[in-house]
C-alpha positions, 0 to 999 in steps of 0.5 A: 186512757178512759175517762172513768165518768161520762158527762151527763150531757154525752149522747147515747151511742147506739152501734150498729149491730155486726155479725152473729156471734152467739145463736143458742136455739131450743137450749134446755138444762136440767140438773139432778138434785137427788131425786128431784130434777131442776129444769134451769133452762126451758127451751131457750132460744137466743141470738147476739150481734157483734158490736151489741151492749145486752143484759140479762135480767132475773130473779134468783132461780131464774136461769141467767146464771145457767145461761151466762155459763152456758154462753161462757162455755163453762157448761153444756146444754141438756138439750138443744144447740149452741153456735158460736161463731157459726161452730156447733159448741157440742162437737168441741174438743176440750182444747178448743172449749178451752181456746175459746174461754181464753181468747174469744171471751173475756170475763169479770166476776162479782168477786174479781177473781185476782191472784191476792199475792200478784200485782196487777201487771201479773194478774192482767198477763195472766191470760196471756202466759196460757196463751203462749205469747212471749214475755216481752209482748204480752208485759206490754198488752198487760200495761197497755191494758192496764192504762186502757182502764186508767191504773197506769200508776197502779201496775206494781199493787197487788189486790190488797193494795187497790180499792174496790173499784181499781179491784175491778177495773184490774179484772176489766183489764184482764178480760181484755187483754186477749181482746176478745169477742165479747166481755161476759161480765157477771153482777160486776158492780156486785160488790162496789158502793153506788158510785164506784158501780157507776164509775165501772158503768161509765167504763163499759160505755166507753168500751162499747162505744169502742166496739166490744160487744158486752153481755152483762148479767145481773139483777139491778134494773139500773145496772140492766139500763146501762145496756141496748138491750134486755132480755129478762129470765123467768122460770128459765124461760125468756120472759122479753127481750126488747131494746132499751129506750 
């Protein structure tokens, strides 16, 4: 099980960088508001490592919730190139966009996002019933990742039943569950006291230091420093992108 706090005294692990997973370059989106065209993304250009822990940082208007649609392949560039895992995100099929939301990418919204009548089991299998593994294997990596993230004992409860915090470790669960190339987690602790936000922090640590490669996208500078690195948006430009020390 993971522990669901990291002692103070642990040392911060920092793992060495794996291959390139994500490289956008020259990436522009605009969007047509009646007679107004809003530029989102201004030429952006970035590159992610497997095995990396990256935030993105911005004010609102800033393009980061644009770019973390763009790298979650639920929206498409105006302008420029996208490569994930060397294979050109323009030239995809819907099927294969598709293949890569549900088994590449695992991703946790501020807002959960959990079926309110289905219980955590069924809601954490859910991935898997789209990706076509039988019943018994995939009821198995549902509880192995729901005990993974410590609600061995709150399989049965549906979402109702479950704090804010069990809430979105079910949503963790489910991200994980397919064991993706990466966790794309939007404003996760958005809508959880401090010490629950922190308990969801002290979680993603310890799936780091098991090898995920995490992009976590939000506006809490706090939340940012938990990560390796941040690359902050402005105007739909990158504004930096340095490593956290």
């Amino acid at each position: 099980m993971i522990p669901p706090t990291i002692s103070a005294g642990q040392p911060r692990v920092v793992r060495p960088a794996g291959p390139l997973v994500i490289e956008i370059e020259g990436v522009t989106k605009l969007y047509q508001m009646g007679e107004e065209t809003i530029h989102a993304l201004r030429g952006v250009s970035l590159k992610i490592h497997r095995n990396e822990y990256l935030a993105i940082m911005g004010p609102s208007g800033s393009g980061k919730s644009t770019l973390m649609n763009m790298l979650g392949c639920l929206d498409t560039p105006t302008a420029g190139r996208y490569e994930f895992s060397r294979k050109d995100v323009a030239v995809m099929e819907d099927d294969e966009l598709a293949a890569i939301r549900n088994q590449e990418i695992g991703f946790v919204f501020q807002t959960f996002n959990l079926l309110p009548r289905s219980t955590a089991l069924h809601n954490v299998e859910l991935p898997l019933i789209y990706a076509g593994i039988p019943r018994e294997e995939r009821l198995d990596r549902a509880r192995q990742a729901l005990e993974n993230v410590g609600l061995g004992q709150r399989m049965d409860h549906k979402p109702n039943e479950l704090s804010g915090g069990q809430r979105q470790r079910v949503a963790i669960a489910r991200a994980l569950v397919n064991k993706p190339s990466i966790i794309l987690a939007d404003e996760p602790t958005g809508n959880l006291d401090s010490r629950t936000g922190e308990e969801i922090m002290a979680l993603f640590e310890q799936l780091y230091a098991q090898g995920n490669t995490l992009i976590v996208v939000t506006h809490e500078e706090d939340i940012a420093r938990h990560s390796r690195r941040i690359v902050r948006l402005r105007d739909g430009l990158i504004e930096s992108d340095a490593a956290v020390v």
